[in-house]
N, C-alpha and C positions, 0 to 999 in steps of 0.2 A: 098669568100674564106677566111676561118680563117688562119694565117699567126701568128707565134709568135715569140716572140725577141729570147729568148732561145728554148733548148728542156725543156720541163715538165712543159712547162708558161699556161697551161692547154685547147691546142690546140681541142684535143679529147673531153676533157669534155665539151666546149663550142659545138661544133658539132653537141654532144649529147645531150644537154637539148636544141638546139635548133631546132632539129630533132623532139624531143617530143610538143614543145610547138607548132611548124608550123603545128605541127600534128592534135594536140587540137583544132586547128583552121580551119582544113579542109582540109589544103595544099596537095597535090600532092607531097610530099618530101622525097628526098633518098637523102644518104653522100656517099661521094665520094673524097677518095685518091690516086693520083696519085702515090705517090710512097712511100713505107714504111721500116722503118728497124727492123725486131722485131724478135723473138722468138717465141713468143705467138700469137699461126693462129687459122684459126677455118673453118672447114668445110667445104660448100659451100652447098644451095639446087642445084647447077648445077653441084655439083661432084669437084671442086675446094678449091682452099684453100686461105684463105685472113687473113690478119694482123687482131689479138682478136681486136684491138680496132672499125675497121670498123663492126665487127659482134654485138656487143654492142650497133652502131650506129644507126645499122638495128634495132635491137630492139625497139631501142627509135624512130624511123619512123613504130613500128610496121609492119616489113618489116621481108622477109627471106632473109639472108645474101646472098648473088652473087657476083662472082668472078669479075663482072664489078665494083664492088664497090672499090678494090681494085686489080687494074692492073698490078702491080710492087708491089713485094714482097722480101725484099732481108735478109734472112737469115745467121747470121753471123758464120761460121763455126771453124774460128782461126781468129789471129789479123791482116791478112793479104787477108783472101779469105773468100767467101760468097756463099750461092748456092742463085738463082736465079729464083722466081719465075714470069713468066708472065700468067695474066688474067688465075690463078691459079692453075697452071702447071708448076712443074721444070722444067727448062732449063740447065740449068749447074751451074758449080762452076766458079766465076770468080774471079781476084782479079781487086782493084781501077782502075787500068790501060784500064784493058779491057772493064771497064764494061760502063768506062767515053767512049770511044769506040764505042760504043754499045748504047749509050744513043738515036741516032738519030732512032733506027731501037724500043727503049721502048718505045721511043714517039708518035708513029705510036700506038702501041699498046694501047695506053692513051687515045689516043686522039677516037681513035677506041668505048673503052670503056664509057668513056666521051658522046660522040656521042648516044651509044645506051642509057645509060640511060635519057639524053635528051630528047630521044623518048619518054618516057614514065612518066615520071616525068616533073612535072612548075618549081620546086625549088630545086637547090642541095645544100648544104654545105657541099664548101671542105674546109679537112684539107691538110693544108702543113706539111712541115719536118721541124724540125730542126727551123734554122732562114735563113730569106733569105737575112742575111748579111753577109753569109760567102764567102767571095769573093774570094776562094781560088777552090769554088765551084759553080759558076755563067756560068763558059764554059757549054753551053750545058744544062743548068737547067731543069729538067721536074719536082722537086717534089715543087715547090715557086711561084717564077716569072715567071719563063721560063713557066711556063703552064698557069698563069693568062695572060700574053701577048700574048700566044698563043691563047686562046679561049675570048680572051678580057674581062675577069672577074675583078670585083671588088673586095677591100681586104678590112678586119680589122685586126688588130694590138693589138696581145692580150699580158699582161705581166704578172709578177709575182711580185705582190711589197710585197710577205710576205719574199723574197729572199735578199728584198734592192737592192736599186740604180734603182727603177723603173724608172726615168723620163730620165736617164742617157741613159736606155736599148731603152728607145723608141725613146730620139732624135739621139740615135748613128744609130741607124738601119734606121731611115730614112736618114742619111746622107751619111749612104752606099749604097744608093741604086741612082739607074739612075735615072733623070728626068721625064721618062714615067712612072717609078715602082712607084715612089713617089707619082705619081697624081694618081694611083691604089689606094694610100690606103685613105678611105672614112673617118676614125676614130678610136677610140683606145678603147679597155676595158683592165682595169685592175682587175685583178683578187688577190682572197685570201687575202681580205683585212681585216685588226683585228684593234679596237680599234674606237676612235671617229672620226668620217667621216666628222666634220667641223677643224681638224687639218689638214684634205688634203685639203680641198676646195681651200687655196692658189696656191698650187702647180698645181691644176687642171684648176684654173684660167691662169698661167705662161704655160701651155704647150701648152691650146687652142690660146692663144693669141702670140705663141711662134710659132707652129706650123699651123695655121690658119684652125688646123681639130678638130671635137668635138669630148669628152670623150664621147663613148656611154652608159658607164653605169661604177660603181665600184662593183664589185660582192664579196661578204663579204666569208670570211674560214668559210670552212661549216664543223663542228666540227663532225668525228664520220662517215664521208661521204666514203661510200665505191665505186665504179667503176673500173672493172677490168683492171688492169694497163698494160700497149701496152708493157713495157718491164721492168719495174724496179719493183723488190721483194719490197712489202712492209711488213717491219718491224715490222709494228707498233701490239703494245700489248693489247689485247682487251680484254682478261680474266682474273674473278677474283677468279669465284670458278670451278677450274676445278677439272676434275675426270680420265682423261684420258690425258698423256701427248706424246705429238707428235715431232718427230724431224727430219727434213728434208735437207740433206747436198745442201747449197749453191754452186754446181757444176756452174765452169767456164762457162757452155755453159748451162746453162737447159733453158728444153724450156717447155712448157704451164705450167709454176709454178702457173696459174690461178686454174688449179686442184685443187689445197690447199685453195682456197679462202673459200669452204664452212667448210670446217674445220678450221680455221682460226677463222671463226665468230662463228664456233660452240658454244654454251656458256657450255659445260663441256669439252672443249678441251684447254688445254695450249699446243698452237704451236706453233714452233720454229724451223726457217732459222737458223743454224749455218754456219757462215760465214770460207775463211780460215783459215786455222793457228789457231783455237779455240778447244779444245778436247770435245767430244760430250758429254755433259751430260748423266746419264742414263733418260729414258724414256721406256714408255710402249710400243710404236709404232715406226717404224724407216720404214721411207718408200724413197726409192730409184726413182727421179723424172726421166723425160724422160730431153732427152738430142739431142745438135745438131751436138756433135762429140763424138760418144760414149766410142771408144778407150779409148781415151786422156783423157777423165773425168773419167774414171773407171782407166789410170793410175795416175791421178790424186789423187781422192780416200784412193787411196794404197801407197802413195806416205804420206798422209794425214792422216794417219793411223786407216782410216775405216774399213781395211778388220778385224785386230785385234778386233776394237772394235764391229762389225757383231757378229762375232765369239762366245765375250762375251755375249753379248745380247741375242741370242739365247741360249746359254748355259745355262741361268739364266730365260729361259722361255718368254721372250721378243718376239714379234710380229713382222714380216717383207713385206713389200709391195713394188716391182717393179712395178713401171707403164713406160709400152713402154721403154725407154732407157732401163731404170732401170732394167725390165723385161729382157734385154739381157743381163746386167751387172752379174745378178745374176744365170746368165747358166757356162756352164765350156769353152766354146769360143767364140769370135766374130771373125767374117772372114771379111772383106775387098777388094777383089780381084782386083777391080777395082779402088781403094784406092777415093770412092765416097767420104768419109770424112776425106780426109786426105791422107799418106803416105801408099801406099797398104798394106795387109800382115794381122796377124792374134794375135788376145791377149788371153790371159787366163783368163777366167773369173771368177767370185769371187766362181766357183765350189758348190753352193748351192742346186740348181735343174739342172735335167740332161739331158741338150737342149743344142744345137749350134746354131748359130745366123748368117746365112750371108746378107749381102748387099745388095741389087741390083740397079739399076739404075731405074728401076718403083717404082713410090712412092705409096704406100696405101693410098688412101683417100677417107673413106669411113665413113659414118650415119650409127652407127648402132645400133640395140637394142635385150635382151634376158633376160637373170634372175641370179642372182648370186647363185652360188654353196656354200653354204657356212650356219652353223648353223640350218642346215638341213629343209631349209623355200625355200617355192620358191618366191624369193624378185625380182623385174622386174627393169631393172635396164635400159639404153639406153646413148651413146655417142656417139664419132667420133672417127675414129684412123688417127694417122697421125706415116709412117714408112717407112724404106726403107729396114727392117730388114725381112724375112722370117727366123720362129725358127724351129726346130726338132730335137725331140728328146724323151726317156720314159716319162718323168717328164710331157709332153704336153697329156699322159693318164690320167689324174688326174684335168681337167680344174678347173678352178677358176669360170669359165662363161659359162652359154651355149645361144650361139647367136640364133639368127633365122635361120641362115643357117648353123653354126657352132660353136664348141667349142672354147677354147680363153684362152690362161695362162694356171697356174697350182698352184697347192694349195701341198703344202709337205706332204707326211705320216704322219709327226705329226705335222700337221696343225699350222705350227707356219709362214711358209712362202706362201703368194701369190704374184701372179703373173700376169700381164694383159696390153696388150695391148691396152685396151681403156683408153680415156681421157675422163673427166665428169664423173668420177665413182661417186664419193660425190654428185653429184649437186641432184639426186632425196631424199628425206629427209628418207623416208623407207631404200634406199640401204645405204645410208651413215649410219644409225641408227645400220640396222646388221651387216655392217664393227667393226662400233665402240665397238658394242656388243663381235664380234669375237675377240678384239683385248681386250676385256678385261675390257671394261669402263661402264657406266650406260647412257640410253637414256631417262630420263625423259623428254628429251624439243627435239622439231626437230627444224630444218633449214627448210624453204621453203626456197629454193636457188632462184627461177626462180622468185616467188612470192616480194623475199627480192629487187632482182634486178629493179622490179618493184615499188617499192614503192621509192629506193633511185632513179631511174631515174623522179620522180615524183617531187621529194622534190627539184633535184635540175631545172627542169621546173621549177618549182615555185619560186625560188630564181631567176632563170633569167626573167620571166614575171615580178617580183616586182623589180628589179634593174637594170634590164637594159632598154634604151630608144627605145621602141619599135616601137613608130613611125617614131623615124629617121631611122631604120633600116628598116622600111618595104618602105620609102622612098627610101632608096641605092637600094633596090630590084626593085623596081619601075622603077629606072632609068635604069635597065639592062637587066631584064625578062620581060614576059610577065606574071605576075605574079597571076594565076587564082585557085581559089579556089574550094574544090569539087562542092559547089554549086553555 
């Protein structure tokens, strides 16, 4: 079990190059998280839905992602309530109180899933949550300890020392932890390390001989490294000569902001997260992301003074794109009945296309693929949808998509606004190219998305076979599996 002092000390990523490397090697290896808090899910091949970071994981084990990989799913709705996914099925909304509650009936669940993959898998690497020294949250643990002492697993202790105060992060968290959690952890990687590596060698002399466990490896900042991120936007500015500019409002709740990943690295795209409280730039493209309280974030929005600036933008011939939330933001109501996301009742939506949007208590979650409507090409295009939203209305005779079994969105009369329900629209490089196209911009170069993902999950394999001590590690495994190779 990978374990880290902080959130972001690069739990997932370690997971994941370790998922690929055991892979390389023959191993029988699937990841596996007990419990997660994220926005960003992805699909299931068994019809479920799981935290983007364990879908990633799968990858890098060469594996189709499965709801046993991740058991406990907990999506945050407001700053006080979350819906609640198990072995990749909502459950309900809960808040803190109920849900610590309830912890004993999700561990059953865990352990359940745990279990099956066991069957079929030698080697798992799990990821934890968070740090397992927040002792404020130890009652009842499933996503840390409480699940390594349940299944008697071994841990490492990974940090972040491009953050500072790395030696600080590792001897405080082992000194938060109980006597039995402590002799859990085998040894320490520190991660994102920049500069000369015999300037730390004292420090990593004073921890081993401080702490009586070995540094398993220093893993150096991998400059330029992309991995689809389990819940924080990243920022970061990758273009130099763009052609087509993009801008995506930083909503309080959005959720698979991964959609934008392939646009992001496009290299004729300047895209851009505006954050709140910041007035939107103009740009060519304004696409509206999906979200996990739609209400709230569209009166949010308005509040924000998006709808003005919509307004302008299309007035001035500017391009519009709802994906899932977004898609219902940009109809003339959303209904709530049930108040699934919040306070029942009904908002007005930003009256662009002429659809209603309501609620329901089943969730969509579905694989799906068709062709985009759009530049008058039939372009094939395939994702996942995740929704709780059923739309209708005239504006849905005009699809955006035609699925395999059905239509999907809607595209304006005068073709400035789409509309769509699926996620992954960008990721195939053809559909992403005649988006771009429709929106105004030149496609001389494509994205292989799937191919890209491919090659960074490679590169960072290779940074952990050459820096990290893989002997001592395939030892700790030694000591606790039965650890068998495909041949």
């Amino acid at each position: 079990m990978i374990q880290g002092t902080t959130s972001d000390a690069g739990k997932s990523t370690l997971v994941a190059g370790l998922c690929r490397v055991y892979k390389r090697r023959k191993y029988h290896v699937a990841p596996f998280k007990p419990q997660n808090m994220a926005l960003n899910s992805a699909v299931t091949s068994d019809g479920g839905e799981i935290g983007r970071a364990q879908a990633v994981q799968a990858q890098a084990a060469k594996l189709e992602p499965h709801t046993d990989m991740n058991p406990v799913l907990i999506k945050p709705a407001s700053d006080t309530t979350a819906q609640v996914i198990i072995q990749g099925h909502a459950l309900t909304d809960m808040d803190a109180a109920h849900f610590h509650d309830y912890k004993p009936t999700a561990l059953k669940a865990v352990l359940d899933s745990y279990q099956r993959l066991s069957q079929h898998y030698s080697l798992i690497f799990v990821e934890g949550a968070g740090s397992p020294a927040e002792i404020n949250l130890r009652d009842g643990d499933i996503a840390n300890m409480g699940f390594a002492e349940e299944v008697d697993c071994p841990v490492i202790l990974i940090a972040d020392i491009d953050r500072g105060g790395v030696f600080a992060h590792l001897v405080g968290t082992l000194e938060l932890l109980t006597e039995s959690e402590r002799n859990r952890i085998k040894g320490f990687v520190i991660n994102r390390f920049r500069g000369d590596i015999k300037l730390l060698e004292s420090g990593l002399d004073w921890l081993e001989a401080h702490t009586g466990l070995p540094v398993l490896g220093v893993l150096p900042y991998l400059h330029g490294f992309h991995l689809e991120a389990e819940d924080a936007l990243n920022t970061e500015q990758i273009k130099t000569d763009a052609t087509l500019k993009v801008i995506v409002p930083a909503l309080p709740h959005i959720s698979n902001h991964t959609d934008f990943d392939p646009l992001r690295l496009h290299p004729e795209i300047d895209f851009n997260y505006i954050p709140p409280d910041h007035a939107p730039p103009a740009a060519d493209l304004i696409i509206l992301p999906g979200s996990k309280n739609v209400r709230e974030d569209l009166n949010w929005l308005k509040k924000q003074g998006w709808e003005k600036h919509l307004q302008h933008h299309l007035r001035y011939g500017g391009k519009l794109i709802g994906i899932c939330g977004g898609l219902q933001m940009l109809g003339t109501k959303i209904h709530d009945p049930d108040g699934i996301e919040g306070t029942a009742g009904s908002t007005n939506g930003l009256g662009l296309l002429d659809y209603e949007t309501t609620l329901h208590q089943q969730k969509q979650l579905l694989r799906v693929s068709g062709h985009l409507k759009i530049n008058n090409a039939r372009v094939s295009v395939s994702g996942y949808e995740i929704h709780q939203g059923r739309s209708t209305g005239p504006a849905l005779d005009h699809p955006a998509l035609l699925l395999d079994d059905r239509p999907d969105g809607a595209i304006s009369a005068d073709n400035q606004i789409f509309s769509s329900y699926l996620h992954g629209l960008f990721e195939q490089s053809e559909a992403c190219n005649s988006i771009i196209q429709w929106a105004g911009g030149e496609t001389k170069h494509s994205l292989d998305y799937f191919a890209f993902k491919e090659q960074q999950i490679e590169r960072l394999a290779d940074m952990i076979e050459k820096y990290l001590d893989l002997e001592k590690l395939d030892f700790i495994l030694q000591q606790s599996t039965k650890l068998t190779s495909d041949h």
